[in-house]
DSSP file (Angstrom, degrees, kcal/mol; ACC not computed):
  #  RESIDUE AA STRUCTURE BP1 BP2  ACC     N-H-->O    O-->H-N    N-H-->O    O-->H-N    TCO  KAPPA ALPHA  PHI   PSI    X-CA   Y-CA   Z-CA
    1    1 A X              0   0    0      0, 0.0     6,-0.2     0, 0.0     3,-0.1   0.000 360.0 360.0 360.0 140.3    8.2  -32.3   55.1
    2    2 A X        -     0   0    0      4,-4.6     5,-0.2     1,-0.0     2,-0.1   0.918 360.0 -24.8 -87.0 -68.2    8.7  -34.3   51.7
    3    3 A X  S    S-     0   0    0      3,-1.4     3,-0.1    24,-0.0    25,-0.0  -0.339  96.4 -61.6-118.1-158.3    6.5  -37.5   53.3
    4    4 A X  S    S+     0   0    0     -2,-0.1    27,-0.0     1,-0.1     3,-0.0   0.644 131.0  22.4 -62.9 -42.6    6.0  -38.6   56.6
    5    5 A X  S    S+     0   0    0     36,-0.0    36,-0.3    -4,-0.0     2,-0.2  -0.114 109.9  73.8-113.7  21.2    9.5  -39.3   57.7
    6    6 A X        -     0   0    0     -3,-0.1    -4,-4.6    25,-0.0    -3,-1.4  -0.997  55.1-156.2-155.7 140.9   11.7  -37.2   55.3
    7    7 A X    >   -     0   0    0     -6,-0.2     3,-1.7    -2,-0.2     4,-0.2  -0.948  28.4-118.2-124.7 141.3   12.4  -33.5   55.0
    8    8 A X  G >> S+     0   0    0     -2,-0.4     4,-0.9     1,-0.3     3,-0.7   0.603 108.0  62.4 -37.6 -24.7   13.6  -31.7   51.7
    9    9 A X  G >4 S+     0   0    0      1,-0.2     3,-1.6     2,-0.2    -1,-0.3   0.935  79.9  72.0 -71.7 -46.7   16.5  -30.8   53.4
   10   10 A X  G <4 S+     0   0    0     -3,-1.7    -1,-0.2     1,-0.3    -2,-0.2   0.247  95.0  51.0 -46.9  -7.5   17.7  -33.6   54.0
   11   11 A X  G <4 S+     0   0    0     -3,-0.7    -1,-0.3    -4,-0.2    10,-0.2   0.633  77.2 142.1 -97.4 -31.6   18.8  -34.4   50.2
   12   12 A X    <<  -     0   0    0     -3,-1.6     8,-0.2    -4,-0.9    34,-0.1   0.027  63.0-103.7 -25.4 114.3   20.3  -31.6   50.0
   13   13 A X        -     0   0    0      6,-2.8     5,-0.2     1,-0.2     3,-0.2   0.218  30.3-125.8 -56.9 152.5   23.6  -31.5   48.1
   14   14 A X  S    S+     0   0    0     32,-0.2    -1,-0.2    33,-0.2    34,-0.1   0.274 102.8  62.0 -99.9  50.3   26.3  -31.3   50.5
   15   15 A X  S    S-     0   0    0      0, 0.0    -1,-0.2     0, 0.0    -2,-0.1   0.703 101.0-130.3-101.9 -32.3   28.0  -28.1   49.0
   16   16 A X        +     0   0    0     -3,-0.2    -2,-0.1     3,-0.1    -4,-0.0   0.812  65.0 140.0  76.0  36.9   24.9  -26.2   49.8
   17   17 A X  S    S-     0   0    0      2,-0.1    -3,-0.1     0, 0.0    31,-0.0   0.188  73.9-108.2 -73.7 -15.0   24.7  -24.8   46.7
   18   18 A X  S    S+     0   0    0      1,-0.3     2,-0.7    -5,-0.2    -6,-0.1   0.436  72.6 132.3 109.8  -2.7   20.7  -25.4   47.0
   19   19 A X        +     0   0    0      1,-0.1    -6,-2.8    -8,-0.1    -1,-0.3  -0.692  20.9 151.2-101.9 108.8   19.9  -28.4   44.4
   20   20 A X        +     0   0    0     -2,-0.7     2,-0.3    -8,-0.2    -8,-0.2  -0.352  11.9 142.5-139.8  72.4   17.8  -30.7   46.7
   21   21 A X        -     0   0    0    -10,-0.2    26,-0.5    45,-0.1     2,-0.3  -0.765  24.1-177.7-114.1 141.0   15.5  -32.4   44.4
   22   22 A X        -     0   0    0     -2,-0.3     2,-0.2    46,-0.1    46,-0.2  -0.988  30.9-111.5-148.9 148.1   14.8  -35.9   45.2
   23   23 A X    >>  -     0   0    0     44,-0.9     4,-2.7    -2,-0.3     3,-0.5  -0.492  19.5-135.9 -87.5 141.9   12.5  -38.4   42.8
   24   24 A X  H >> S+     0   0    0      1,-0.3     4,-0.8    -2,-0.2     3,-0.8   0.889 111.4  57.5 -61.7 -68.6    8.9  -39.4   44.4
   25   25 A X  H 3> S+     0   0    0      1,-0.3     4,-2.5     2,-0.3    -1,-0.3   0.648 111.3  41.2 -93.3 -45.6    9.4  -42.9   43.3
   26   26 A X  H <> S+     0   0    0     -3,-0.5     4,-2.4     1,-0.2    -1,-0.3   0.966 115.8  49.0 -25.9 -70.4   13.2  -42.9   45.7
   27   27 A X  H << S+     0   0    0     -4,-2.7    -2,-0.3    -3,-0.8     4,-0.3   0.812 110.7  54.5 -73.9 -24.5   11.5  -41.0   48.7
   28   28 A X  H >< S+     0   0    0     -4,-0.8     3,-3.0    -5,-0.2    -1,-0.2   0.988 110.2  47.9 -74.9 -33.9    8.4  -43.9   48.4
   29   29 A X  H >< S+     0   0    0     -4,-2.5     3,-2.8     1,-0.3     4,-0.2   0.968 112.0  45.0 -67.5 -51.2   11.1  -46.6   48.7
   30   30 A X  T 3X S+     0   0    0     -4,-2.4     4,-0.6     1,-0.2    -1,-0.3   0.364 108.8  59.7 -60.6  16.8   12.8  -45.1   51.6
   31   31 A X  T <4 S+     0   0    0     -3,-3.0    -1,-0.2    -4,-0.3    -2,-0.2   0.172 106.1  45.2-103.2  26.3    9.6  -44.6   53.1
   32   32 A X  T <4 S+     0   0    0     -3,-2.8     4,-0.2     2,-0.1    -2,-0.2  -0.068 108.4  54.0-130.9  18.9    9.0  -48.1   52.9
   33   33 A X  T  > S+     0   0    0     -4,-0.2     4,-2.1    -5,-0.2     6,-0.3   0.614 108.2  55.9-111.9 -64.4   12.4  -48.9   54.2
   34   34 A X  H  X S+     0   0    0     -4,-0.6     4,-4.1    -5,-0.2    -2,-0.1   0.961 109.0  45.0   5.5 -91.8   11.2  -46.6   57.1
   35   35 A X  H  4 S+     0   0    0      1,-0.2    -2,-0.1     2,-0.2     3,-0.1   0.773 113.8  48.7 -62.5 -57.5    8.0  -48.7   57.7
   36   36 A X  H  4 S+     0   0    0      1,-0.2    -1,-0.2    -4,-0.2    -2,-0.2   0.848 116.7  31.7 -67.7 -73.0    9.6  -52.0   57.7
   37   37 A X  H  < S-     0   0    0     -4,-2.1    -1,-0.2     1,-0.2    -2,-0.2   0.907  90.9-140.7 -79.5 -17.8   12.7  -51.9   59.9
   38   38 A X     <  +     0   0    0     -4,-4.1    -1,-0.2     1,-0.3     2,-0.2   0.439  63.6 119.3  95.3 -28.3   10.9  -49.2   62.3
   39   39 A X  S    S-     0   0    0     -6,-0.3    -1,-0.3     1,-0.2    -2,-0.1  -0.548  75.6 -90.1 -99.0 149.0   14.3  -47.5   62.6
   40   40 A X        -     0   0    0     -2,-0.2    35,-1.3    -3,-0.1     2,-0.4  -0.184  36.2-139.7 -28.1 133.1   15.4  -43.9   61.6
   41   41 A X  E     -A   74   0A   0    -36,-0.3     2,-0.3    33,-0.2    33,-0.2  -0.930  14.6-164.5-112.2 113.3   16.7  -43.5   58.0
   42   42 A X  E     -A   73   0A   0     31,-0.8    31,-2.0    -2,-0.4     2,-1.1  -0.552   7.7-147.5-119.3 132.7   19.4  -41.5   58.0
   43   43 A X  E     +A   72   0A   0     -2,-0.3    29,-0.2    29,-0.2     3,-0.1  -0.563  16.8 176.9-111.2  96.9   20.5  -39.9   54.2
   44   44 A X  E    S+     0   0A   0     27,-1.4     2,-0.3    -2,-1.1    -1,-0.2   0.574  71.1  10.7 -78.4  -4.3   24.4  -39.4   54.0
   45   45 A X  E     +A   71   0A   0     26,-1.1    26,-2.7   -35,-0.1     2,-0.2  -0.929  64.0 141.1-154.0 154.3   24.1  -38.3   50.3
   46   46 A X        +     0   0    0      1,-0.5   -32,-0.2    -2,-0.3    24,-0.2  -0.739  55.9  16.8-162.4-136.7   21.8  -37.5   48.1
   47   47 A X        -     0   0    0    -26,-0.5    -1,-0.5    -2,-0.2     2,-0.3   0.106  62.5-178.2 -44.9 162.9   21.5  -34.8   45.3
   48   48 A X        -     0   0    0     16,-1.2     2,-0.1   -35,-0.2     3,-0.0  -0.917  25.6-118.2-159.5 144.5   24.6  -33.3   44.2
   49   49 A X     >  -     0   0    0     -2,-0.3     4,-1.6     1,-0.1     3,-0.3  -0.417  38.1-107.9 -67.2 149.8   25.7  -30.8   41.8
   50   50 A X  H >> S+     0   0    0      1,-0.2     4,-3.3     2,-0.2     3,-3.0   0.984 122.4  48.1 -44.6 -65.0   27.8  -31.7   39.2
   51   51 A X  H 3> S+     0   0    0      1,-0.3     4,-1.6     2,-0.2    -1,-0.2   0.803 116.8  45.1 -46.1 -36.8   31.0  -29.8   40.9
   52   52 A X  H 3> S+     0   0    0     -3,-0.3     4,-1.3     2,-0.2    -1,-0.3   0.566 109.9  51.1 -77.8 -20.3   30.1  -31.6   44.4
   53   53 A X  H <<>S+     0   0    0     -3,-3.0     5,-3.2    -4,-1.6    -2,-0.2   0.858 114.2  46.4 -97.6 -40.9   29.5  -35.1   42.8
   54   54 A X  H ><5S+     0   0    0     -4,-3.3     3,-3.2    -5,-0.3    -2,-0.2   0.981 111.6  59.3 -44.4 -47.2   33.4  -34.3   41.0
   55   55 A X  H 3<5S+     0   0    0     -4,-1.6    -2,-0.2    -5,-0.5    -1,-0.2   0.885 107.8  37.5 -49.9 -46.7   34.3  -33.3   44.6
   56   56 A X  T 3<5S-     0   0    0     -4,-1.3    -1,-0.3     1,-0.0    -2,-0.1  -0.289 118.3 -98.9-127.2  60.1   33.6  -36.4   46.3
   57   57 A X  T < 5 +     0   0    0     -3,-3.2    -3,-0.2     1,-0.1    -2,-0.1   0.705  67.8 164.5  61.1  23.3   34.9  -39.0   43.4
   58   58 A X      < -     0   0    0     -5,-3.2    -1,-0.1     1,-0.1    -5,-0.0  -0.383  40.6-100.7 -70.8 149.0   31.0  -39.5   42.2
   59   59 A X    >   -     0   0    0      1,-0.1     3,-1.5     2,-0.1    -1,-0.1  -0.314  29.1-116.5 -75.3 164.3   30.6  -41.1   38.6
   60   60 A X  T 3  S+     0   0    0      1,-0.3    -1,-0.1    -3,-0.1    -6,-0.1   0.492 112.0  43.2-111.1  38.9   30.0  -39.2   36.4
   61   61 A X  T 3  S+     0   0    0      4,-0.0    -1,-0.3     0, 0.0     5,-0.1  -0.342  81.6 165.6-101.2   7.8   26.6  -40.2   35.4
   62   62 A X    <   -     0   0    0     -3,-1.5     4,-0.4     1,-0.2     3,-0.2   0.091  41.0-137.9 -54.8 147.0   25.8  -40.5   39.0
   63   63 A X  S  >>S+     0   0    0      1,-0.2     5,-2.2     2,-0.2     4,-1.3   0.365 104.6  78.5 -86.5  12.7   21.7  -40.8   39.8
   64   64 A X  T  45S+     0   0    0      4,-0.2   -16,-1.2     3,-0.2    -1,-0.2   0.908  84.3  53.5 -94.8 -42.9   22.7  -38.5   42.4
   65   65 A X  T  45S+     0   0    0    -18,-0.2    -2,-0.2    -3,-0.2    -1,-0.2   0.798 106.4  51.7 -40.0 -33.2   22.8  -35.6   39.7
   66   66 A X  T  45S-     0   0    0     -4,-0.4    -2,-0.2    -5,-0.1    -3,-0.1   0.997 116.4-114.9 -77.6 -51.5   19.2  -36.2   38.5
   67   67 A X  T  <5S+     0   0    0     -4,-1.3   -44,-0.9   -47,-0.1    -3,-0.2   0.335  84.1 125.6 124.2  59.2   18.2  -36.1   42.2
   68   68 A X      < +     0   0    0     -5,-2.2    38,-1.2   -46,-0.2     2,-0.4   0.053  57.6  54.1-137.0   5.4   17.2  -40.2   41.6
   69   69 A X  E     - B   0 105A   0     -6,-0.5     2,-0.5    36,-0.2    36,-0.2  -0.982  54.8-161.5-169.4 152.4   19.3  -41.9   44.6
   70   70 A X  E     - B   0 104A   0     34,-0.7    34,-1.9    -2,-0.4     2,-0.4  -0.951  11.2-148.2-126.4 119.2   19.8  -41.8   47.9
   71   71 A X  E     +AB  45 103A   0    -26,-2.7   -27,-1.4    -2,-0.5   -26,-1.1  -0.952  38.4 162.8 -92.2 132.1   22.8  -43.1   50.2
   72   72 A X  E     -AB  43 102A   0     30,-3.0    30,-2.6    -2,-0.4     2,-0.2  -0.939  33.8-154.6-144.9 173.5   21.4  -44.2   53.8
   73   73 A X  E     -A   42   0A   0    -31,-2.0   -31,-0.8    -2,-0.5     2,-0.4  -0.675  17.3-146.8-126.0 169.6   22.1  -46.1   56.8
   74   74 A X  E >   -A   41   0A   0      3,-0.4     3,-1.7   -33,-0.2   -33,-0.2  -0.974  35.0 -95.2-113.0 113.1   19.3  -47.5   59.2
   75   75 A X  T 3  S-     0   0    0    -35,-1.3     3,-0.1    -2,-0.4   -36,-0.1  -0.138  91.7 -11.9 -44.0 129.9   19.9  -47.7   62.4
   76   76 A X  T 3  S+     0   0    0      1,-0.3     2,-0.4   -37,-0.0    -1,-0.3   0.819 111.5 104.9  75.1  18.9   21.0  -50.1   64.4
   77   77 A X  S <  S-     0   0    0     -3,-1.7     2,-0.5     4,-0.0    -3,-0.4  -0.963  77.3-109.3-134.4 152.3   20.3  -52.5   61.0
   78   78 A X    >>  -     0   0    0     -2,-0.4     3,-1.9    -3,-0.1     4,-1.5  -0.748  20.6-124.7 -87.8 128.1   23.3  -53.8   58.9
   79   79 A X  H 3> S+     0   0    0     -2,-0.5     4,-2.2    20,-0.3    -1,-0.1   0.652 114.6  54.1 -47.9 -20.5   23.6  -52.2   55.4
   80   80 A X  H 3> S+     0   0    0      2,-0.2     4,-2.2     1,-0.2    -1,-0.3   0.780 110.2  47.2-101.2  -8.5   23.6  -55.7   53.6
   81   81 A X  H <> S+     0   0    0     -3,-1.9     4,-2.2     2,-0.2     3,-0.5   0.966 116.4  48.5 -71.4 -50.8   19.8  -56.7   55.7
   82   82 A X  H >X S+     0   0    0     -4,-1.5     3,-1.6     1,-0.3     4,-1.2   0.942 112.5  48.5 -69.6 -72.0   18.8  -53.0   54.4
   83   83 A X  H 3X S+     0   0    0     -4,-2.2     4,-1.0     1,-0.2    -1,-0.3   0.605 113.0  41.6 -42.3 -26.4   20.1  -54.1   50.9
   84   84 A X  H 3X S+     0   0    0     -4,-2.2     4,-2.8    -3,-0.5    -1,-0.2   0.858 115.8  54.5 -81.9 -18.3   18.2  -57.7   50.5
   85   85 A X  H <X S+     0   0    0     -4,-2.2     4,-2.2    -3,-1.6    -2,-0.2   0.933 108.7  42.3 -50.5 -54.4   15.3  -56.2   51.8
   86   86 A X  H  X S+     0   0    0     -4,-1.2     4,-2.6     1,-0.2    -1,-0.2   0.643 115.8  53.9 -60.8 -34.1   15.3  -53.5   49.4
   87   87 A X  H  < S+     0   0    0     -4,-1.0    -1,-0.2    -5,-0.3    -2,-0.2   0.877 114.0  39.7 -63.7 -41.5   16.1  -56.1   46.7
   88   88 A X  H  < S+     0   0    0     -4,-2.8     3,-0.4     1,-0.1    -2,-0.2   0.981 117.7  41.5 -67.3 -67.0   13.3  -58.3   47.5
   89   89 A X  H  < S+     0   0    0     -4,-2.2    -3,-0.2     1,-0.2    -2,-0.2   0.565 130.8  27.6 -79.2  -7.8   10.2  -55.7   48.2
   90   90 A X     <  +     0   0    0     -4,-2.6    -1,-0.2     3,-0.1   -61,-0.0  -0.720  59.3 169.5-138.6  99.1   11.6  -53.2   44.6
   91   91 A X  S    S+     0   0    0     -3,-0.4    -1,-0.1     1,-0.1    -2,-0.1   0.438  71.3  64.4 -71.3   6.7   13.2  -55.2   42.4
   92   92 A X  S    S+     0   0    0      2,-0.1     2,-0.9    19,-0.1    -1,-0.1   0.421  87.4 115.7 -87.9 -15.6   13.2  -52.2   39.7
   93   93 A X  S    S-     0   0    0     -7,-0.2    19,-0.3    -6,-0.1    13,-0.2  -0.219  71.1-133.1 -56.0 106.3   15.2  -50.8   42.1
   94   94 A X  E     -C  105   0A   0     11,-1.2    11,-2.3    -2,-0.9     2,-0.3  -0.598  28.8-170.4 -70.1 135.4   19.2  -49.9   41.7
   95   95 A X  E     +Cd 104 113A   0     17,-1.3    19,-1.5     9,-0.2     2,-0.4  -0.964  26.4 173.4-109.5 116.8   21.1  -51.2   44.4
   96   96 A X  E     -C  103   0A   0      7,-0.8     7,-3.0    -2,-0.3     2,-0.2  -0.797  20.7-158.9-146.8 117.6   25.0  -50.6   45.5
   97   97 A X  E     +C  102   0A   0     -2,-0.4     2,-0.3     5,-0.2     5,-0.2  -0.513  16.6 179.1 -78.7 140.0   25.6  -52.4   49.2
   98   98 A X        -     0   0    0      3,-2.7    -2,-0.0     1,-0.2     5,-0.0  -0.761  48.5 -91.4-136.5-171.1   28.8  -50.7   50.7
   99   99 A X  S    S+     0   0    0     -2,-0.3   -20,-0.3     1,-0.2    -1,-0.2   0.980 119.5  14.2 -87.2 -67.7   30.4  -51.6   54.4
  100  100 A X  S    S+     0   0    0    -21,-0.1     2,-0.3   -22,-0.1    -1,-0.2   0.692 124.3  28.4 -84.9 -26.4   28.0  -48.7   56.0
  101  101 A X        -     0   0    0    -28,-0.1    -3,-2.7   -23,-0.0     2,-0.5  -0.875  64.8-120.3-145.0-173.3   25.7  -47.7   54.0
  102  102 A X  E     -BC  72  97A   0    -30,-2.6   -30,-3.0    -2,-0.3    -5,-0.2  -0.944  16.9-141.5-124.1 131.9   23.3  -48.5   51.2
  103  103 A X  E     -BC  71  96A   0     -7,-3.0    -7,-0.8    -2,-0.5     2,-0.3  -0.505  24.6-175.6 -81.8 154.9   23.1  -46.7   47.5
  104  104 A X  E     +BC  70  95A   0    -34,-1.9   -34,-0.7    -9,-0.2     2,-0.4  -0.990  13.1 156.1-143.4 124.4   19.3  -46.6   46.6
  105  105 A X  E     -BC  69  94A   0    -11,-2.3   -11,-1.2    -2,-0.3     2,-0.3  -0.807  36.7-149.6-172.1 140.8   18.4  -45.1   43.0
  106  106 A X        +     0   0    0    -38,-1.2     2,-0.3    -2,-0.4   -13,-0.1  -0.460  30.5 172.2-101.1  45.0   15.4  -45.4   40.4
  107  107 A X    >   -     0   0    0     -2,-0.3     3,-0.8     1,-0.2    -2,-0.1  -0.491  34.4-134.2 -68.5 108.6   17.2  -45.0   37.2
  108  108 A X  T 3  S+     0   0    0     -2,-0.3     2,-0.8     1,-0.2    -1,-0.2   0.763 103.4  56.3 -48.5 -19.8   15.0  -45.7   34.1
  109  109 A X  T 3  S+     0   0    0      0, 0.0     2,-0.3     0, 0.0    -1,-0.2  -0.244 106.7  34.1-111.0  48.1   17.6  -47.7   32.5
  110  110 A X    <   -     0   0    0     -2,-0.8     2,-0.2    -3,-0.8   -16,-0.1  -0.831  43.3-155.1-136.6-169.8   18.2  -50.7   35.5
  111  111 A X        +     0   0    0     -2,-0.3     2,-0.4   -18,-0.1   -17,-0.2   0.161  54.4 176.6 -84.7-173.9   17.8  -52.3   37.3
  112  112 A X        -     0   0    0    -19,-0.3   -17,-1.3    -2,-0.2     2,-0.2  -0.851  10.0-179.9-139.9 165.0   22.0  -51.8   38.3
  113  113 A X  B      d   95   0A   0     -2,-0.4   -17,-0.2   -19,-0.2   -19,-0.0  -0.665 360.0 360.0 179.6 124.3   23.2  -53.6   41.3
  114  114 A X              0   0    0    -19,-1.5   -18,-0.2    -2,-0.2    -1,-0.1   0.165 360.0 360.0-131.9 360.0   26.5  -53.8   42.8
C-alpha cells in the first residue's frame, strides 16, 4: 500500500511493462478526493511508458510519463462534481474534466485546466 486507500499497482502502466511511479503530491490529492466524497477512487490511467502513452493517443508531453497524473472516476459521483471539488480544495492542481472520468496532475509548470 502507497497510502491508506491506494496501492502501487494500481498506477501501473497499462502495458505492464513495470513503470508504476506515481508523485506523493498526486496520491495526497486523490487521497483527499478519497476522504471527501467517501466513495471508492478508481484509477483508469496512470503512469505510462512512452510507447503505451503513443499507444493510446497520449500527448506527448503527457504528466502521465513523469508518473505526475492520474485519470479516475468516483463512484457513484459525476466526473464534473469530482472536478470543481478538486478545483476548489488544489487550485495548483491541473485539471482535464472528460464525460467519465477526471485527469488529475501536479505539473510544475500549471496550473493547466481543460
Amino acid at each position: 500500500m502507497l497510502s491508506p486507500h491506494f496501492r502501487r499497482a494500481e498506477f501501473a502502466c497499462g502495458c505492464k511493462c513495470g513503470f508504476d511511479t506515481i508523485d506523493t503530491r498526486t496520491l495526497e490529492i486523490l487521497e483527499a478526493v478519497r476522504g471527501h466524497f467517501g466513495r471508492p477512487v478508481m484509477v483508469t490511467s496512470g503512469a505510462r511508458c512512452a510507447q503505451y502513452n503513443r499507444d493510446v493517443g497520449g500527448a506527448p508531453s503527457s504528466q502521465h510519463l513523469r508518473g505526475r497524473a492520474a485519470d479516475i472516476q468516483v463512484r457513484d459521483v459525476e466526473p464534473a462534481e469530482v472536478h470543481a471539488w478538486v478545483a476548489k480544495q488544489f487550485p495548483a492542481a491541473s485539471l482535464g474534466l472528460y464525460q467519465t472520468f477526471v485527469h488529475i496532475d501536479t505539473r510544475s509548470d500549471g496550473p493547466a485546466r481543460w
